[in-house]
C-alpha positions in Angstrom: 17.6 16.0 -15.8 19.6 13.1 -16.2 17.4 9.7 -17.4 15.1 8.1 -15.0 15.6 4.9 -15.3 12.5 3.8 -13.6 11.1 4.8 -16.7 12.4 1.8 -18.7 9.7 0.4 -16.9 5.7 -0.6 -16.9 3.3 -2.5 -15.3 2.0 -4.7 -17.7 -0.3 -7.4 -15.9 -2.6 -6.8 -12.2 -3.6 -10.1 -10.4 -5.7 -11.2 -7.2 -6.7 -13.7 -5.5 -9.6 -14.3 -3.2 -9.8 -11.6 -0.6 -12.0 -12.3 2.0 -12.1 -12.7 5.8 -10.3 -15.9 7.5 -10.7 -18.0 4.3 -8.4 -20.4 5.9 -6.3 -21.3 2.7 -2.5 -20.8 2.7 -0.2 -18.4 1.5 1.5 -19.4 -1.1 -2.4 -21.4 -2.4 -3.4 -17.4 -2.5 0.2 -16.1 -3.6 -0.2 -18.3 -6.8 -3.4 -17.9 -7.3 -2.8 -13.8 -7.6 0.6 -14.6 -9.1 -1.2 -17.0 -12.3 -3.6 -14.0 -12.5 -1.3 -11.3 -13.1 0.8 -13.3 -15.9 -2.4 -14.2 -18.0 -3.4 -10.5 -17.5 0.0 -9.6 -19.0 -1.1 -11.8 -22.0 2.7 -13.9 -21.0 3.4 -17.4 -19.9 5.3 -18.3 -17.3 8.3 -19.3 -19.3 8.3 -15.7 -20.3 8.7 -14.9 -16.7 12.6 -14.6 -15.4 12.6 -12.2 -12.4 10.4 -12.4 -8.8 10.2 -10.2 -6.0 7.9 -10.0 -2.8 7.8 -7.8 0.6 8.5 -9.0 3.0 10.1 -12.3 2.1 9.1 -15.6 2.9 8.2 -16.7 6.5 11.5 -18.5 8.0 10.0 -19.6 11.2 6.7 -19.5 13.4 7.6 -15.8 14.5 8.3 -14.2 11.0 4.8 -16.1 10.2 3.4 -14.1 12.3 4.7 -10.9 11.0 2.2 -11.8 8.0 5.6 -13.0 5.6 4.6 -13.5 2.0 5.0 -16.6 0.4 8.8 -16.8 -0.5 10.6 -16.4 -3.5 11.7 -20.3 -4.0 8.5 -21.4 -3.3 7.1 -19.8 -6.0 9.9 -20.5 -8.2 9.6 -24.3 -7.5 5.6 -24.6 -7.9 5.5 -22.4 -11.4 9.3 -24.3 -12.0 10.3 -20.9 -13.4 13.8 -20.4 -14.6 15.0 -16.7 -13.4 17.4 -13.9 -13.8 16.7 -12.1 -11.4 15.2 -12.1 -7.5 14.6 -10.1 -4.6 13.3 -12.0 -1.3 11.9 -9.2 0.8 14.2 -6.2 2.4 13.8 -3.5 4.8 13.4 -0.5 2.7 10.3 2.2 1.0 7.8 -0.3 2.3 6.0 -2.4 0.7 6.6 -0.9 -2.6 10.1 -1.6 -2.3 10.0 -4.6 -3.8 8.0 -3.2 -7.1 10.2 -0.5 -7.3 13.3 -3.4 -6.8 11.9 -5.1 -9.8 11.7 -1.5 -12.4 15.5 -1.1 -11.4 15.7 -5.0 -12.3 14.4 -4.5 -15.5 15.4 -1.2 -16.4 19.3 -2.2 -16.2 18.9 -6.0 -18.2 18.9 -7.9 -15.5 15.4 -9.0 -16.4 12.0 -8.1 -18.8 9.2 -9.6 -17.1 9.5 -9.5 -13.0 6.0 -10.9 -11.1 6.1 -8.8 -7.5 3.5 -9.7 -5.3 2.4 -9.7 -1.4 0.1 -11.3 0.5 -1.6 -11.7 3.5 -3.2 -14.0 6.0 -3.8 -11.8 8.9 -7.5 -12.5 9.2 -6.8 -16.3 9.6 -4.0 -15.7 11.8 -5.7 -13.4 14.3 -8.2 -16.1 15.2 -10.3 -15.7 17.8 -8.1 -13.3 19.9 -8.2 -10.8 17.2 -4.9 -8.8 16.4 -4.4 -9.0 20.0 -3.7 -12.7 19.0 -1.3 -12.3 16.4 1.1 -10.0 18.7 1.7 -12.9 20.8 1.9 -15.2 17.5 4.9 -12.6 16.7 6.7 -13.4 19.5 6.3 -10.1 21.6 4.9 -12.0 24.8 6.9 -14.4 26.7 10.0 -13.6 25.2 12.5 -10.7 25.4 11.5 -7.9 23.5 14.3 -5.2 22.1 14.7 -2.3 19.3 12.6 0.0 19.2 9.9 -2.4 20.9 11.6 -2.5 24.2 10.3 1.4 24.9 7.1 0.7 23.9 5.6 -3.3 24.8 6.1 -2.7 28.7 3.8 0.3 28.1 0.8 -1.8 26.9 1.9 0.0 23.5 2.0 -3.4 21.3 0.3 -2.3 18.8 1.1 -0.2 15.5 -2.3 1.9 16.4 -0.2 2.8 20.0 2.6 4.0 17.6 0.6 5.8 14.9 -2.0 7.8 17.3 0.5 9.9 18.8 1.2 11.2 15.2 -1.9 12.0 14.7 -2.5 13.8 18.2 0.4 15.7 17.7 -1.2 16.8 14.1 -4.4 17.6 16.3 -2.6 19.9 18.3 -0.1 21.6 16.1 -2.9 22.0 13.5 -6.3 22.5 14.9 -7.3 18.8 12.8 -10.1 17.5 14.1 -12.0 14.4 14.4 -15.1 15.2 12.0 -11.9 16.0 9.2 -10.3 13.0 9.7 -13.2 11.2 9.4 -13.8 12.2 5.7 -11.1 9.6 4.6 -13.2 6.6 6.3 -16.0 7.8 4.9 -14.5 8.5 1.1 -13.7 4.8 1.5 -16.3 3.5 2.0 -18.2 5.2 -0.2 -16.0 3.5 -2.7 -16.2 0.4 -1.1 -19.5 0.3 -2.2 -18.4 -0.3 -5.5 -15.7 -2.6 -5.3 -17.2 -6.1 -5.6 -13.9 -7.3 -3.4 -14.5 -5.0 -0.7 -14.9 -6.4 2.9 -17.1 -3.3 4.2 -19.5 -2.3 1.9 -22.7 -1.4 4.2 -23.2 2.4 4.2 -20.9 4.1 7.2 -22.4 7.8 8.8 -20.0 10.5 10.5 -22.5 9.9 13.8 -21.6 6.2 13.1 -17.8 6.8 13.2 -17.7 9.5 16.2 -19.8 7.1 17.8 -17.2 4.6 17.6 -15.1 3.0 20.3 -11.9 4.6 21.0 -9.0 2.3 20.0 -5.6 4.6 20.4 -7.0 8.4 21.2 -7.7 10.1 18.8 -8.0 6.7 16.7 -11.4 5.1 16.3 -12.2 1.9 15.1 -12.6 3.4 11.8 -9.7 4.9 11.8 -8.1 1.4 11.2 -7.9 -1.1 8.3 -9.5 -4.3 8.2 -7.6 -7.2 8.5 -8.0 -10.1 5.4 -6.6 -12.6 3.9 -5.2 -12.5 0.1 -2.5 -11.6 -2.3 -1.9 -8.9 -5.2 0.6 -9.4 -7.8 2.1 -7.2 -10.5 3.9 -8.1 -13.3 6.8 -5.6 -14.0 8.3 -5.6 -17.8 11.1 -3.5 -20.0 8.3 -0.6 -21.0 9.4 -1.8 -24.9 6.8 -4.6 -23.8 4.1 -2.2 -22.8 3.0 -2.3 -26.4 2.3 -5.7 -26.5 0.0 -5.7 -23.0 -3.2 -6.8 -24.0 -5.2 -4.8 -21.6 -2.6 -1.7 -21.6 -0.2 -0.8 -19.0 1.0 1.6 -16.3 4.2 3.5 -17.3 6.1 4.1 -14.5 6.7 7.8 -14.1 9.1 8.5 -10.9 9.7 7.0 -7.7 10.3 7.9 -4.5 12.4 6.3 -2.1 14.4 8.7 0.3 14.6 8.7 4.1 16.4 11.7 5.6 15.2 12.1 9.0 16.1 9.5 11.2 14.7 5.9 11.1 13.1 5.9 14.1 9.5 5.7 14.9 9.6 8.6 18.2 12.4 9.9 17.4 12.1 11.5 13.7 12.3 15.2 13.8 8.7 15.7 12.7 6.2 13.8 14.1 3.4 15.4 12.1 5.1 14.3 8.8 7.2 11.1 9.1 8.9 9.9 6.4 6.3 10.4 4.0 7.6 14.0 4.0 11.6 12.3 2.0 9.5 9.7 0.1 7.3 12.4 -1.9 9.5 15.3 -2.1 12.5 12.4 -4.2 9.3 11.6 -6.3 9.3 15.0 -7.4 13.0 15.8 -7.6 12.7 13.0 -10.3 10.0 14.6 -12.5 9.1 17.4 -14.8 5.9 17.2 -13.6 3.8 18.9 -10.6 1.2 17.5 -7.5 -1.5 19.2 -9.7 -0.6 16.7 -12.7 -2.3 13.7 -10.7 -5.6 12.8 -11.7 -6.3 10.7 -8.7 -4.3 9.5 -5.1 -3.7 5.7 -3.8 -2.8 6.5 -0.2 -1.8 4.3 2.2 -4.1 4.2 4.8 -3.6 1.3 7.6 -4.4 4.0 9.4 -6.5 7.3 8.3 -4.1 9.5 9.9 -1.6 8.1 6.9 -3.8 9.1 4.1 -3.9 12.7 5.6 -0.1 12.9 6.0 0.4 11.9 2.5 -1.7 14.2 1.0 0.3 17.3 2.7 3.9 15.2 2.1 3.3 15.2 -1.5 2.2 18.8 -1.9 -1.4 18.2 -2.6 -2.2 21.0 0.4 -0.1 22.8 2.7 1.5 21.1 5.9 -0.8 21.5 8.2 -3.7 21.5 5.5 -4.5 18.3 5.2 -7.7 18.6 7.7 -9.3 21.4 5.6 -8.5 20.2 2.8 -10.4 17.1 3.3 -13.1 18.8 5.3 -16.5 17.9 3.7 -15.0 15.1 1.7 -15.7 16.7 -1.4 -12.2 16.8 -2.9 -11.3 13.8 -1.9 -14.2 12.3 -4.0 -14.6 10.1 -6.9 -16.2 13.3 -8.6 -13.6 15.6 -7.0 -10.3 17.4 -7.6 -8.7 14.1 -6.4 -10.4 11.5 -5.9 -9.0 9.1 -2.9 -8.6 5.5 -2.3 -11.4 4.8 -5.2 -11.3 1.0 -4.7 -12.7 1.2 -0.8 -9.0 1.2 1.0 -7.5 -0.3 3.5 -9.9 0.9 5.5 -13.2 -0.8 3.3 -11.7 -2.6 1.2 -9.3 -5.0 3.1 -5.6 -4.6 4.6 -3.7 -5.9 1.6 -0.5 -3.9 3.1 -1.0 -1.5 0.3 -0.6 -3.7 -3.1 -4.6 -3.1 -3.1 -3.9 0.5 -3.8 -1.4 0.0 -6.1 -4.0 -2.8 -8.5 -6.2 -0.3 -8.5 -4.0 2.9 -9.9 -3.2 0.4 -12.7 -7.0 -0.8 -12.8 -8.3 2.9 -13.0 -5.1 3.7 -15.5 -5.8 1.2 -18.1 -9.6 2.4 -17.6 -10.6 -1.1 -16.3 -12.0 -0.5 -12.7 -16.1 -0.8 -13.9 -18.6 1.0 -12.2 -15.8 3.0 -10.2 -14.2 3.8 -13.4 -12.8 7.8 -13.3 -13.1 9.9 -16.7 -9.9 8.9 -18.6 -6.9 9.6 -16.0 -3.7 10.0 -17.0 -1.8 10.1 -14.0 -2.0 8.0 -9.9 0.3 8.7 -7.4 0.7 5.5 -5.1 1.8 5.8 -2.1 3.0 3.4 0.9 4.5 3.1 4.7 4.2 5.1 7.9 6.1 6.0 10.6 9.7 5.8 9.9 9.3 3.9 6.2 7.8 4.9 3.4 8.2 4.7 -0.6 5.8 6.3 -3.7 5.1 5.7 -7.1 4.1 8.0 -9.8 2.6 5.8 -12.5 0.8 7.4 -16.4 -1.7 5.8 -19.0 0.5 4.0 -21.0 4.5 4.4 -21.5 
């Protein structure tokens, strides 16, 4: 195998900021906040600092506000007056974890040694009083032309990413004999492990009565089934893994990534349904690595939707397609005390829609055996994953370098 050169590369330092329900403070107030965080966790100052990336990019206008847009690059820049080598302002790509994954190529070829990546959110705020219903409209998608892949979907009453995701998972349903009560099992891992993340939004107790029982929001996803929208921001701070050494709480050696899309980028139209791009994403993760699905000591799955947690699981070979729903039948794999334990800071679906950078804080958390009364036994090895539908990136990160 040729060098990875992702491995020239470590996460070093994990910030956050307040995370919370409309706290009403702005993005870039919770983007430095997260940012500060993650450079004094990386034991650096922020003259030491000389690269900066985010997802998606900073908001341009009302619309791309609405779309939840990080804080941008120059903003940060300019309030930390930072003098840099290197930047990334937010692409289409992997998802979310494109721009982490921009940053280990950054510093893996010179073109920087310590690169902050971080995103945040201020959906909770945003949504007001209409709820997400609100912030559709906030994006632009009433009163105004819609097109791409919108246009075949909007004049449906289909404006919402839980219209686009269900049919994935009905399609799962009826291909696979999944159920309901199976699917379940990931809302309910989470918020077991909500329970112990102090930062967690949804930390009461949750029943399998209590989520069957639950109103219907895109058949066959409940209410449960969906992430909780919050305001705050996660940063990482990216380095040359020569400075891993000197990380004063340890680091996250970046393993392998995965970043390929092979089926078409469409969100109807991929050839798959049941697997979505997930299925490229994790099988160019293992194409660059020695090592096997039954290496990884635990799984940060993206899981906006529960449906995506499943999919991952079969994408990156932790059960056959198909499998996921027995695999995670009584929930006892997918436990903190299990074969692989799940989402152990709460989720998306507990802890807080932080557009995946939650799960990726806590792989480096649980890595750098930092993560309290959640804490696993020593692992050695996280897979992160990110995206749905039609984009979708992963992340195999060790203890150490």
């Amino acid at each position: 195998m040729t060098e990875i050169l992702e491995r020239r590369a470590a996460i070093t330092g994990v910030g956050q900021s307040a995370i919370g329900r409309r706290l009403e403070r702005s993005n870039l107030d919770l983007t430095l906040e997260a940012v500060l965080a993650a450079i004094d966790d990386a034991g650096l100052a922020r003259s030491d600092i000389d690269g900066l990336a985010t997802f998606p990019g900073g908001a341009l206008n009302a619309r791309d506000a609405g779309r939840f847009a990080s804080a941008g690059v120059r903003d940060v820049q300019d309030a930390l007056r930072l003098e840099l080598g290197w930047n990334h302002g937010g692409a289409e790509g992997p998802a979310p974890l494109g721009a982490v994954i921009s940053a280990c190529l950054a510093v893996a070829s010179g073109l920087a040694r310590h690169v902050v990546v971080w995103r945040t959110v201020t959906e909770s705020s945003q949504q007001g009083a209409g709820s997400r219903a609100e912030v559709a409209h906030a994006a632009g998608l009433a009163g105004s032309r819609v097109d791409g892949y919108r246009q075949w979907s909007i004049p449906f009453g289909a404006g919402s990413s839980a219209n686009l995701l269900a049919p994935y998972a009905q399609a799962h349903f009826d291909k696979y004999g999944t159920t309901r009560e199976q699917l379940a099992q990931i809302a309910l891992t989470d918020r077991v492990n909500a329970v112990s993340n102090p930062n967690a939004v949804l930390r009461e107790p949750l029943t399998l009565d209590e989520y069957l029982d639950a109103r219907m929001i895109s058949t066959p996803l409940c209410l449960f089934d969906c992430d909780v929208p919050v305001d705050g921001a996660t940063a990482v701070v990216v380095s040359h893994a020569d400075a891993a050494k000197d990380a004063p709480r340890g680091a996250a050696g970046v393993h392998a990534v995965g970043t390929a899309m092979r089926g078409r980028p469409s969100w109807d139209q991929f050839d798959d349904l049941t697997t979505m791009a997930a299925r490229d994403a994790a099988a160019h993760l293992w194409s660059r690595s020695e090592l096997t699905s039954a290496a990884v000591d635990l799984a940060q799955l993206y899981d906006g939707f529960s449906f995506l947690a499943l999919a991952w699981l079969e994408a990156l070979g932790f059960c056959e397609a198909g499998g996921g729903g027995t695999f995670v039948e009584d929930g006892k794999r997918i436990a903190r005390g299990g074969d692989l334990p799940l989402n152990t800071c709460g989720g998306q679906l507990s802890a807080g829609r932080l557009h995946g950078f939650g799960l990726l804080h806590e792989a480096c958390l649980q890595l750098r055996g930092d993560a309290g009364t959640r804490q696993l036994a020593a692992p050695e090895t996280a897979v992160v994953a990110n995206g749905g539908g039609p984009v979708a990136g992963c992340m195999l990160l060790t203890r150490g370098t």
